[in-house]
C-alpha positions in Angstrom: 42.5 62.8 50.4 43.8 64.3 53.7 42.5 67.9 54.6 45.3 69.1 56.8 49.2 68.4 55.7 50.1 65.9 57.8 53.9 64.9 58.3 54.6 61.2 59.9 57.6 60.8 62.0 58.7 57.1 62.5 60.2 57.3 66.1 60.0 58.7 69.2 62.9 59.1 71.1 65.5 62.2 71.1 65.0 62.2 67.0 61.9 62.1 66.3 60.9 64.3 69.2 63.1 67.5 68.3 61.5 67.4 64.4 58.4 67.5 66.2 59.1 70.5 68.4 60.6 72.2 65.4 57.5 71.5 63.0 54.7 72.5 65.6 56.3 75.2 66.8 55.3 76.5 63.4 52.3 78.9 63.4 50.3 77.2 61.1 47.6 75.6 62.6 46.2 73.1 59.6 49.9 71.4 60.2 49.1 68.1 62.0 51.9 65.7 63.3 51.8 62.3 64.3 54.2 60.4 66.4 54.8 56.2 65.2 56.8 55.0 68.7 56.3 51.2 69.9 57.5 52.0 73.4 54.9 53.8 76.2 57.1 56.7 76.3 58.0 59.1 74.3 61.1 61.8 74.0 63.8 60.3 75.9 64.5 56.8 73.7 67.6 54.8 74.2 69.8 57.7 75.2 67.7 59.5 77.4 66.1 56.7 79.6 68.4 56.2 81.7 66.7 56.0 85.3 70.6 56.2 86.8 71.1 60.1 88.5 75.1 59.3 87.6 74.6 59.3 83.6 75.1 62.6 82.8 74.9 64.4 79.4 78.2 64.8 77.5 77.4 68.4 76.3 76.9 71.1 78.8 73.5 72.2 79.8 73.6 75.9 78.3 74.0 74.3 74.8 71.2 71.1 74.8 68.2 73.5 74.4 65.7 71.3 71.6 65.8 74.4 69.1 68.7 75.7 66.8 68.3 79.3 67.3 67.6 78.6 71.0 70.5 76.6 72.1 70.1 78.5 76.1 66.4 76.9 76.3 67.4 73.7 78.2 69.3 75.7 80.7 66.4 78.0 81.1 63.8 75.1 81.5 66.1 74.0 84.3 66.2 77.4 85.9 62.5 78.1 85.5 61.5 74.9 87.2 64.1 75.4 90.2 66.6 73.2 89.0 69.6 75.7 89.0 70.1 78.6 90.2 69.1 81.8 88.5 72.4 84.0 87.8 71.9 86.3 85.4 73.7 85.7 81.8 76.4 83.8 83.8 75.9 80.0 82.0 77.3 76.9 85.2 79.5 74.3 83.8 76.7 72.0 84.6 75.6 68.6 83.2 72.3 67.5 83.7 71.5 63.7 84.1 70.3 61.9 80.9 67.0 60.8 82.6 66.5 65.1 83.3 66.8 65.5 79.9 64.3 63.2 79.2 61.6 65.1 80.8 62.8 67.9 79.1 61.6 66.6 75.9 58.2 65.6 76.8 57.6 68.3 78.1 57.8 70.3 74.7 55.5 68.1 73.1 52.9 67.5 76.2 51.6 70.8 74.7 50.7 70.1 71.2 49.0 66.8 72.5 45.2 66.1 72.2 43.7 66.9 75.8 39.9 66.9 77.1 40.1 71.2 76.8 42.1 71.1 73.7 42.3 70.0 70.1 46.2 69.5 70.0 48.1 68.9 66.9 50.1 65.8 67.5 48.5 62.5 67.7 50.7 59.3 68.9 50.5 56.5 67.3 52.3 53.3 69.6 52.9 50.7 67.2 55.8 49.0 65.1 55.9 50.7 61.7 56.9 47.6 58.9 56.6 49.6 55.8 56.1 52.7 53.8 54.3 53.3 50.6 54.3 56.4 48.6 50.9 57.4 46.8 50.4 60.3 44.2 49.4 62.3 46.8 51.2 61.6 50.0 52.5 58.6 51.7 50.9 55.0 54.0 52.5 54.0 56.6 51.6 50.3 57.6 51.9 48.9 61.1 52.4 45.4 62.0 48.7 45.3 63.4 47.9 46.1 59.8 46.2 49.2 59.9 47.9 52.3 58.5 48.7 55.5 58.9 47.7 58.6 55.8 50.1 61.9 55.6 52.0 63.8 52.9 55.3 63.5 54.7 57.1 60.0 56.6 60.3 60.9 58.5 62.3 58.0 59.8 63.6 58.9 63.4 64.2 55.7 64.1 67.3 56.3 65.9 70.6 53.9 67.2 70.2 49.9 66.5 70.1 47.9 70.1 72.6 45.9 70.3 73.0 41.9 70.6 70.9 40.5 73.9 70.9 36.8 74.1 73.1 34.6 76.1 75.7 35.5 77.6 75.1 39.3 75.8 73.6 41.9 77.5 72.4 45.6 76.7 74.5 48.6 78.1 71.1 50.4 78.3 69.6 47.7 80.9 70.9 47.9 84.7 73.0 45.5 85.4 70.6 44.0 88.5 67.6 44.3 85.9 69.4 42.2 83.3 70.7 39.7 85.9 74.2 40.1 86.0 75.4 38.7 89.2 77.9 40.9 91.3 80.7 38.2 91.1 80.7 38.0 87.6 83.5 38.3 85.1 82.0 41.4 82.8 83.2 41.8 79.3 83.0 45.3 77.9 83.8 45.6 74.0 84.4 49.1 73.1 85.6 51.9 75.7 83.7 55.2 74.3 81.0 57.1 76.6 78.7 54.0 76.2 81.3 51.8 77.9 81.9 54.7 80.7 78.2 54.7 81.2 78.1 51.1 81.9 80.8 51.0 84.3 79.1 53.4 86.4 75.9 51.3 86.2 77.9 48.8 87.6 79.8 50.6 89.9 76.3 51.8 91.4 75.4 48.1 92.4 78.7 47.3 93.9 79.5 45.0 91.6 82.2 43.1 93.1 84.0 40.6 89.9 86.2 41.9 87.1 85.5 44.6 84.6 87.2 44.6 81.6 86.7 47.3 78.6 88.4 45.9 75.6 88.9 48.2 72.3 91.6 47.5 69.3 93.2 50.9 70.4 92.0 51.0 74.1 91.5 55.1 74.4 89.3 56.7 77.0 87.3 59.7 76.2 89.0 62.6 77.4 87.4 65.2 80.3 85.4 68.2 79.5 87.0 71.2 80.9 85.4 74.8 80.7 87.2 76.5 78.1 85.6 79.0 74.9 85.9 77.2 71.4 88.2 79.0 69.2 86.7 81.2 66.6 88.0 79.1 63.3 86.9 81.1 59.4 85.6 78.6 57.0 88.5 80.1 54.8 91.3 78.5 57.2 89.9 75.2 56.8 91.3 72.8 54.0 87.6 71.4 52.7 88.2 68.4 50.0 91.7 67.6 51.1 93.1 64.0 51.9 92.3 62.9 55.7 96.0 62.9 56.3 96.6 66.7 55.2 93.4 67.2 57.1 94.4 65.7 60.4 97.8 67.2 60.0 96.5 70.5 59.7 94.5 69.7 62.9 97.5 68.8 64.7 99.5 72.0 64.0 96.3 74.0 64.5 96.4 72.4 68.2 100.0 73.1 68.6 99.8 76.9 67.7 97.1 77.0 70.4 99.0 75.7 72.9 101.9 78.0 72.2 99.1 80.8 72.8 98.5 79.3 76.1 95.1 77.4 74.9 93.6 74.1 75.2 92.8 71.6 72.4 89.3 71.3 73.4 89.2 74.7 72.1 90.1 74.1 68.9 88.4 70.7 68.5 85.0 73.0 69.9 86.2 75.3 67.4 86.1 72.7 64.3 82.5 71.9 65.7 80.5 74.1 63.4 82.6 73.1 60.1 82.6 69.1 60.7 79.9 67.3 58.4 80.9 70.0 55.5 84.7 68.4 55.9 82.8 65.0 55.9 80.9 66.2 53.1 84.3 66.9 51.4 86.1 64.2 51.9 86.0 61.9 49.1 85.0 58.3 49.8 88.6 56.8 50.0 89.2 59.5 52.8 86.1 58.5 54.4 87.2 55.1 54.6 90.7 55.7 56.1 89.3 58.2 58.3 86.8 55.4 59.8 89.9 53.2 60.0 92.5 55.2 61.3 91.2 58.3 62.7 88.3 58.3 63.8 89.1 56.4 67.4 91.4 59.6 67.8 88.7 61.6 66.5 86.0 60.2 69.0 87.5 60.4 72.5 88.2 64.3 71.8 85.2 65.0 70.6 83.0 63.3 72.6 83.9 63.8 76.2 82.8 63.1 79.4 82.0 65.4 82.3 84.8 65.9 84.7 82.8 64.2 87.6 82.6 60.9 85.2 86.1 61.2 84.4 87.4 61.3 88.3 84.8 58.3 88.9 86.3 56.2 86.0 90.0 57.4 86.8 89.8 56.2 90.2 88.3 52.7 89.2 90.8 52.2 86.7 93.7 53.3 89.5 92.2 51.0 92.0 92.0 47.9 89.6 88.5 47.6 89.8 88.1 47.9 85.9 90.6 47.0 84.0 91.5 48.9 80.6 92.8 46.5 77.4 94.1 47.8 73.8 93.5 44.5 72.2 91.3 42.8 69.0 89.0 39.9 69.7 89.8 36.9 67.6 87.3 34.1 68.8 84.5 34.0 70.8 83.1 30.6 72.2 80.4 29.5 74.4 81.7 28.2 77.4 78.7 27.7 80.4 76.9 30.1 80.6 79.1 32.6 79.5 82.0 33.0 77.0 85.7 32.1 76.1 86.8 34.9 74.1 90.5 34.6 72.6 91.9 38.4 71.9 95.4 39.6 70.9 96.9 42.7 72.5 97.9 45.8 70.4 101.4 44.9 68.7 101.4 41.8 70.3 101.6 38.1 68.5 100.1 35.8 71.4 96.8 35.7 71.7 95.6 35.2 75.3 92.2 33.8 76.8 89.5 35.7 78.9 86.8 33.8 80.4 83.7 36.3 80.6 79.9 35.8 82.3 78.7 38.1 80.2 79.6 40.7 77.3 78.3 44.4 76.9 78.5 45.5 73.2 79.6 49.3 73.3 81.6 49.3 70.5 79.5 52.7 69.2 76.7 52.8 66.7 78.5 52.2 62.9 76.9 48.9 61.7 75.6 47.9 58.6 72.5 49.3 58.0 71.3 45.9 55.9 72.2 43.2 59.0 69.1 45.6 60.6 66.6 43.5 62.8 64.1 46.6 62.0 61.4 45.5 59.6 61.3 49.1 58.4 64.1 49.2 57.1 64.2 45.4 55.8 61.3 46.6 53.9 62.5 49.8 52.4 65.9 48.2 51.3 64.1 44.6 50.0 61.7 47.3 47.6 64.0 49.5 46.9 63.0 52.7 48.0 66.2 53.0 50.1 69.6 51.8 50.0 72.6 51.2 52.1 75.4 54.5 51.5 79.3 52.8 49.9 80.6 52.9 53.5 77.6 50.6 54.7 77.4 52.9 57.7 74.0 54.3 57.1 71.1 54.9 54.9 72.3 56.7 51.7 70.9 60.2 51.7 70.9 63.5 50.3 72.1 66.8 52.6 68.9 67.6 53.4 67.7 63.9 54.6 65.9 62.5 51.6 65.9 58.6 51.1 67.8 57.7 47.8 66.3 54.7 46.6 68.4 52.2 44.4 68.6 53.8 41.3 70.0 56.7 42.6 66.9 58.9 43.0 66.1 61.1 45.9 62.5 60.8 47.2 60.3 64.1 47.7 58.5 62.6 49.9 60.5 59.6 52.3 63.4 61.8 54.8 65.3 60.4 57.9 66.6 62.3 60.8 69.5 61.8 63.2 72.0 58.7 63.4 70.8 56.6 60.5 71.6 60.0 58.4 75.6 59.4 60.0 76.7 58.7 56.1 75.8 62.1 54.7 76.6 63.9 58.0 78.8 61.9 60.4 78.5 64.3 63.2 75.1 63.2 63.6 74.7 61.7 67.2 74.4 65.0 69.5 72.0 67.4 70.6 72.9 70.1 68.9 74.0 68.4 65.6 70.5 67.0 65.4 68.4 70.0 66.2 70.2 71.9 63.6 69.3 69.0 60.9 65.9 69.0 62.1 65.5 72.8 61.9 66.2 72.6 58.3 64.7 69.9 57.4 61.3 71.6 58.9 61.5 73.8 56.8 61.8 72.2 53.9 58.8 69.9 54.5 57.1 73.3 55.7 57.9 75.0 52.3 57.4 72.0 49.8 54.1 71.1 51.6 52.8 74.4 51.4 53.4 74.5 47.6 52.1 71.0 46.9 49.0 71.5 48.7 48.4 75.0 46.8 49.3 73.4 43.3 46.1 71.1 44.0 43.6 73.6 45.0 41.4 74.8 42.6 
């Protein structure tokens, strides 16, 4: 029987790192932590490992700090290490490169590691976790290597699925010169959110010299970031549980009145920010779906937006022809060589039309099934039961405060997840300062519900 609570957190990267900051910065010194990562690094995980200066955070520096009721603390970890200037309360329009951000996040956690002076409360654990048992008394977590892992708590953080890499496929998070793609080649982009405008640059930063073409069914852009103050919206104004069309009408008209005023949208989309996984939450399923289908590539580029540096890069690309911006649907794909023959068919179009590609970049955004997973964590969990796939198939099915709900229906009290596998229950589940927030609650839950369970058992 384990001495100490001990929560396990199943991932490394941006997730699993800010639950970790939120549980140790706890003053309770019994609480022990351990990280599960398979990767020699932890904190920065797919989105913040970017080695390339020119991938820059889509959310201003002043609101990326790791803590809810700190959102300033990035921003002050910059200034305090002579990364921007000090200037009083006066917050720059400023954002920091992915990779920076990175560092950041170690360097929360650095502290609560074991050291030769220094007990430490978090112990890293690098291994692949394959399954997850819960015992009367707390939980096992098994590794591939077949040992195991003893706590009260297990916490998947396990963050976005990679995509495709094999043939002609290749990984947006990989430099193009690291994943061989030669600077003649033909590169197809599927998708054209931030991930897409991310590779590009990548590309763009090796001189790559052959066609780029980003490909989506609508072909939208994520729009600029400008600095502007979100508009202060009551949760009385908004229409919670109505249709997606009455909802996105009611958007629409709140934009307009703005703009009469003399304001910009981004305020009022910044403005909906605090109220958007409660109007997910309200939505019923039907609304969910047609909001997936026919909103939420609206939705996406002006909500997630891209520093106005990125923008002028991409804007000038596109004017010079050196990427090339489709609304179209892939039909077909084909090997052909060493590449592909994909067949697509423009928006409102009826021909279809031929694009022979050297290689293909999937950054068509993170909703995928949950069960086509290649992670054996999850193949596990679903094949036992302990968790199941939400109606949308877009995500683990979970309650509001992250608990696994295993096939029958019933929440666990002692299996949780954490950031973009939660995207059913929250949606607005991929950013900084969405996560931090679930992660501050969900501390405190574990916190509280440890607490009592460990008391109940002492004589």
């Amino acid at each position: 029987m384990l001495s100490a609570p001990r929560v396990i957190i199943i991932g490394g990267g941006a997730s699993g790192t800010l639950l970790a900051c939120h549980l140790l910065r706890e003053p309770l010194p019994d609480l022990r932590v351990t990280l599960i990562e398979p990767r020699d690094e932890l904190g920065p995980g797919i989105a913040f490992s970017s080695p390339s200066s020119n991938h820059l955070l889509n959310v201003a520096a002043a609101n990326m700090g790791a803590f809810a009721d700190e959102p300033r603390h990035f921003w002050h970890w910059l200034v305090r290490n002579g990364m921007l200037p000090a200037s009083g309360d006066a917050e720059p329009f400023f954002f920091a490169p992915r990779a920076l951000y990175g560092t950041y996040l170690r360097s929360l956690i650095e502290p609560h590691l074991t050291g030769d002076d220094r007990p430490g409360r978090l112990s890293i654990v690098k291994g692949t976790c394959v399954d997850v048992a819960e015992r009367p008394s707390g939980v096992e977590v098994r590794l591939e290597d077949g040992t195991s892992v003893l706590g009260h708590v297990a916490v998947l953080a396990t963050g976005h699925e990679e995509p495709r890499q094999d043939g002609c496929h290749v990984s947006p998070w990989v430099s193009p010169s690291v994943a061989g793609v030669d600077p003649d080649a033909t590169v197809l982009i599927l998708g054209t959110g931030l991930t897409m405008v991310d590779y590009v640059l990548s590309l763009l930063d090796v001189q790559h010299r052959g066609p780029i073409v980003a490909m989506s069914r609508r072909g939208l852009l994520p729009q600029a970031h400008r600095r502007v103050k979100p508009l202060i919206i009551d949760a009385a104004d908004v229409p919670f549980g109505t249709d997606v069309s009455y909802f996105m009408h009611w958007l629409r008209e709140t934009i307009a009145w703005a703009q009469e005023r003399g304001d910009d949208w981004r305020s009022v989309i910044d403005g909906v920010r605090p109220h958007t996984q409660r109007i997910w939450q309200s939505f019923s399923e039907s609304s969910k779906r047609r909001f997936l289908t026919h909103a939420r590539a609206w939705w996406d580029v002006h909500r997630h937006r891209m520093p106005p540096e990125v923008d002028a890069r991409i804007k000038a690309a596109l004017a010079t022809d050196r990427v090339q911006l489709i609304a179209a649907k892939v039909v077909a794909t084909e090997p052909r060589g060493d590449g592909a023959r994909v067949r697509y068919r423009r928006r409102g179009a009826r021909q279809e039309e031929v694009l022979d590609a050297d290689h293909i970049v999937s950054c068509t955004g993170i909703v995928t099934n949950p069960s086509e997973t290649k992670n054996p964590l999850l193949r596990a969990l679903f094949a036992s039961g302990r968790a199941r796939v939400d109606p949308l198939c877009i995500g683990l099915d979970v309650t509001t405060d992250g608990a696994l709900i295993d096939r029958d229906g019933h929440p666990s009290s002692r299996l949780f997840a954490v950031g973009p596998v939660t995207r059913a229950a929250f949606w607005e589940i991929v950013a900084v300062p969405d996560i931090r927030t679930q992660c501050a609650r969900l501390a405190r839950r574990i916190l509280n519900d440890t607490a009592a369970s460990l008391a109940a058992t002492r004589p």
